[in-house]
N, C-alpha and C positions, 0 to 999 in steps of 0.2 A: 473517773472516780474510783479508783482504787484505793481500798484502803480502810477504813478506822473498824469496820465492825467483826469482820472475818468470820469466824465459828457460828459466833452465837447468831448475828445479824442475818446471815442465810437459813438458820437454820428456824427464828422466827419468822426472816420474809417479810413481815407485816411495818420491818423498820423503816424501808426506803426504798425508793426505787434502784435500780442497778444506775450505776453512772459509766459512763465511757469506757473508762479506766479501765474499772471494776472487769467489764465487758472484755476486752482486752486479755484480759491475766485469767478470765475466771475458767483455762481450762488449764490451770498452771496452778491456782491455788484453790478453785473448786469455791469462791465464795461469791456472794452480793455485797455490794454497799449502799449507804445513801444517796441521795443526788447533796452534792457539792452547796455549801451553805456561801455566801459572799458578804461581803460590804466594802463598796468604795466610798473615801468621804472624799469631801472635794481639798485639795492643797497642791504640795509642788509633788511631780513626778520621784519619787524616788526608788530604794528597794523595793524586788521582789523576792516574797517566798513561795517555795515549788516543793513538791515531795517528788523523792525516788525511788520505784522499784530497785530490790536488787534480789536477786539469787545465786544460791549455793548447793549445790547437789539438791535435796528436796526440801530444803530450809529455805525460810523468806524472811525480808524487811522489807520496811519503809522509812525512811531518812528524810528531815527537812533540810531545806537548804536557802541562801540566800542568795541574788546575785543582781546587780544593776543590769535596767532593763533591756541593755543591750549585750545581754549574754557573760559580761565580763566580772568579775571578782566573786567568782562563789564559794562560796562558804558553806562549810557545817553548821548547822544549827542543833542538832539533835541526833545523839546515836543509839540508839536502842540495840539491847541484842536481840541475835536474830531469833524468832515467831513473834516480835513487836513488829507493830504497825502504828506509828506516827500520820495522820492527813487532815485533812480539811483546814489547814494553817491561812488564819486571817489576822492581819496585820488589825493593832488599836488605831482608832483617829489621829494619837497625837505619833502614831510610830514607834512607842518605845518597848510594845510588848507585841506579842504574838499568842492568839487562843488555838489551840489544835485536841482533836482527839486524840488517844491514845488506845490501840488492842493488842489486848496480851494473848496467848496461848490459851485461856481459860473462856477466850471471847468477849467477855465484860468491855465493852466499848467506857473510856472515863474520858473526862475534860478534863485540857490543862493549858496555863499560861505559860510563859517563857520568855525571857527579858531578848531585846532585838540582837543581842551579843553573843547569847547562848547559855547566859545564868538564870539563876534564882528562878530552875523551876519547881512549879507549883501545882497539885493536883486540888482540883476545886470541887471533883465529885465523887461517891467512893461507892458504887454500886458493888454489892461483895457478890463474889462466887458462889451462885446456886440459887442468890434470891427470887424470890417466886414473882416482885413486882418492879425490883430495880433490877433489870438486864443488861440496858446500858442506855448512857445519853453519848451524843453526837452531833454533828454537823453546826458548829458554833458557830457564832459572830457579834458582832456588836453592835449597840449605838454607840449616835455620835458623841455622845457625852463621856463616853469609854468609860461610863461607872456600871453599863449592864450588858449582859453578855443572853442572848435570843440561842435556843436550842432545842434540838428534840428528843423529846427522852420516851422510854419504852420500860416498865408497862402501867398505867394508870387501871385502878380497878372499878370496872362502873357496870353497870346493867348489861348481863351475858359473857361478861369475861374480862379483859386487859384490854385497853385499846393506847394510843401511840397519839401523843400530842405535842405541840411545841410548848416551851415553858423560857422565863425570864431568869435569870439570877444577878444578883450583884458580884460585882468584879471577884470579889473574893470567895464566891462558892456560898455565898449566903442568904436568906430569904425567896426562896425558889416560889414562884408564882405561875401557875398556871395560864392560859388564852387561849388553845385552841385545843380540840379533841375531835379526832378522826371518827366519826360515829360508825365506820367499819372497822370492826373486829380480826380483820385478818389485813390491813392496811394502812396507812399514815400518812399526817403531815409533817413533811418536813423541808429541810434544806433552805431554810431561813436564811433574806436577807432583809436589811432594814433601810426604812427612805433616810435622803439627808435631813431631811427635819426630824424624824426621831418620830414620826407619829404612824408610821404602818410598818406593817412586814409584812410582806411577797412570799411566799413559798410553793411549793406541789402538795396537791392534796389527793392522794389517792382512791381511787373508786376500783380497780376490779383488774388482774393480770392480763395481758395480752396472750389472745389466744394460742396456744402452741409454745410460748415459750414466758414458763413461769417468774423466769428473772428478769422481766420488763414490767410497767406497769401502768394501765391507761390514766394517766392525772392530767388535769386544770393548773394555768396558774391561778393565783388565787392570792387576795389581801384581806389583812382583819387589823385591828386598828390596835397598838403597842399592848396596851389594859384590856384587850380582848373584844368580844361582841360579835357582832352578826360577820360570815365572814362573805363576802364577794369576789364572784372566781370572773376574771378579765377574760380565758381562752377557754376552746371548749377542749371537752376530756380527748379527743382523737389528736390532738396534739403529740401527746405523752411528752409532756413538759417537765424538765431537768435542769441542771445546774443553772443558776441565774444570780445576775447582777446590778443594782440598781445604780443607775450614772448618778454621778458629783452632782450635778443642778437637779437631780427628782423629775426629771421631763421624759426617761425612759428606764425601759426593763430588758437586759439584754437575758435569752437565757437560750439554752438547747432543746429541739426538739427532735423526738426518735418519730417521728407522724410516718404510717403507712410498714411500719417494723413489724406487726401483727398480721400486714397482708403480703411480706415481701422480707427478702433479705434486711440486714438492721440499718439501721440511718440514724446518723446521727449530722444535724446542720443550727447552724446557729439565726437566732431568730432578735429581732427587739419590737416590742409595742410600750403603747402609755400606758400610764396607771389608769387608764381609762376604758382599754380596752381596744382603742381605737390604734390604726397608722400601723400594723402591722406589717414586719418588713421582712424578707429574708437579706441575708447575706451571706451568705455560704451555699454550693451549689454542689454539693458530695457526690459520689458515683453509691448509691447504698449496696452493702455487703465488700465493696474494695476502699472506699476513703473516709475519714470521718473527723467529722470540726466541731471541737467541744472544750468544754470548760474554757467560758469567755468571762474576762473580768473587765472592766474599764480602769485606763489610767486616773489619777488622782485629778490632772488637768480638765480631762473629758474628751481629751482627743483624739483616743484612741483606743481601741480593745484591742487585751493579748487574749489569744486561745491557742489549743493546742492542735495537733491535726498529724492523722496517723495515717498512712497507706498498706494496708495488710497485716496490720498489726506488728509492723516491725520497726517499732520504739516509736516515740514522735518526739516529731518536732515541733519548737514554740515560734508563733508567728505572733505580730502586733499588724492592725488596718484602722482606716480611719471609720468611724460611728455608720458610714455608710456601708460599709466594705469595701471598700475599695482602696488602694496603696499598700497593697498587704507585701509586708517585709520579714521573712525569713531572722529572727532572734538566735535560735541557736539549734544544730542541726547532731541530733545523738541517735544513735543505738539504741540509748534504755528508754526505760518510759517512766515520763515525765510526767505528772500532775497535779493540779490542783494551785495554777498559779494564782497570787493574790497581788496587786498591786498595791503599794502603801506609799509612805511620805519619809520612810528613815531614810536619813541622807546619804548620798550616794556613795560608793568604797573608794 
């Protein structure tokens, strides 16, 4: 997870846990991000979007891009100049748009649409430079009905200070509704994804930093029902539960966990249980501190998760396996670093 919050997001901390990515880059650009927000709905396999690091003497970006799932026809989608940072790019149900954050120089994390071609974009949030309680929103997605868009935004004002909660909007940046709120003050939930029926969302819900190293962070996964309410955590907090993905049929939760990074070098391995709590599985068997398997999305089909997977931090690579892990086939094999792939349904190049 590299990517959307940069300045400001580390410098509150309280917005998200660090994502992979993030991990990765963060002695290169000195920041934190959120964990990676997702939504798979179910249909035919088509494009994906992916962000790219790039640098330039001490200057950075991030670029979206698009490309059929098997490494071929990529595309530009988005080019910011460079201290923007374009990430967390989730494809709509029906394919025809794409939600992604955007960070400027000034750190203001904002949400924005962008048509699957590379037009008609649209910024949906306008958090200004300096506000005391709009700092920034982040890590999008949507339901299935692609008329609402699930986010977390920073900073709501309640009893002892600001805290960090996920919130709803309509497609077009409007009617913003509240559902959840981190009842720690220096922590969050986020990294929202939403079931195929449209009735929960999955996220991390932060409880308290991992000791010795303040840009991790012990969280739960956790559900709370669309309209909000009591919220129920599936994993326990030693987890340190990150980017995740709900499959096409609602029968699982793929996400990443950094479990034992608090007592040891960092780890990052990918995981899926039910919305139940139960059948917990690994599928990723990492070396922690040398390999690491992260940000997993499911195909639109269900038959397969891509994720990314880095050895030493030197760029990674995208690999696609089937729900078990196993048949895991090498996508596309680069130097830079790649993140935040989303799998959708626009037809293929």
């Amino acid at each position: 997870m590299v990517g959307a919050v940069r300045a400001m997001w580390s410098g509150k901390r309280k917005l998200g846990a660090i994502g992979v990515g993030a991990l990765l880059m963060l002695a290169v650009v000195g920041a934190a991000t959120p964990p990676w927000a997702r939504a798979t709905f179910p249909g035919r396999d088509g494009r994906v979007v992916f962000t790219r690091f790039q640098g330039k003497g001490q200057v950075y970006r991030e670029r979206l891009f698009t490309m059929n799932p098997d490494g071929t026809a990529i595309r530009l989608l988005t080019d910011p100049a460079w201290g923007w940072f374009d990430s967390d790019p989730v494809w709509s149900p029906d394919g025809s748009q794409i939600v992604f954050g955007r960070t400027g120089p000034d750190g203001n994390g904002q949400i924005y649409t962008i048509d699957a071609d590379g037009t008609h974009l649209r910024k949906l949030t306008h958090c200004a430079s300096g506000s005391v309680h709009c700092l920034a929103s982040g890590s999008p997605t949507w339901t299935p009905d692609g008329r609402t868009i699930v986010f977390s935004h920073c900073c709501v004002p309640g009893a002892g200070g600001d805290h960090v909660g996920l919130f709803t909007m309509r497609a077009d940046g409007s009617h913003w509704r509240r559902i959840t709120l981190d009842p720690d003050l220096n922590f969050a939930d986020a990294g929202p994804t939403v079931s195929p029926d449209g009735r929960w969302v999955a996220f991390s819900r932060q409880v308290g930093a991992t000791p010795g190293n303040a840009n991790t962070f012990i969280s739960a996964l956790c559900l709370v029902r669309i309209d909000g309410g009591k919220v129920h955590c599936i994993t326990s907090n030693h987890l340190i539960v990150d980017e995740k993905d709900w499959s096409p049929d609602g029968s699982r939760i793929v996400f990443v966990s950094h479990e034992g990074s608090n007592h040891g070098p960092f780890r990052a391995d990918i995981f899926t249980v039910a919305p139940d709590g139960s059948h917990l599985t690994q599928l990723t068997h990492t070396i922690p501190g040398r390999t690491l398997a992260f940000q997993p999305c499911w195909a639109p089909s269900g038959d397969r998760i891509m994720f990314d997977y880095s050895t030493n931090a030197n760029g990674t690579d995208i690999f696609t396996m089937k729900p078990d892990g196993s048949d895991r086939r090498r996508v596309m094999r680069t130097p830079q670093f790649e993140f935040g792939n989303n799998w959708g349904s626009a037809p293929l190049a």
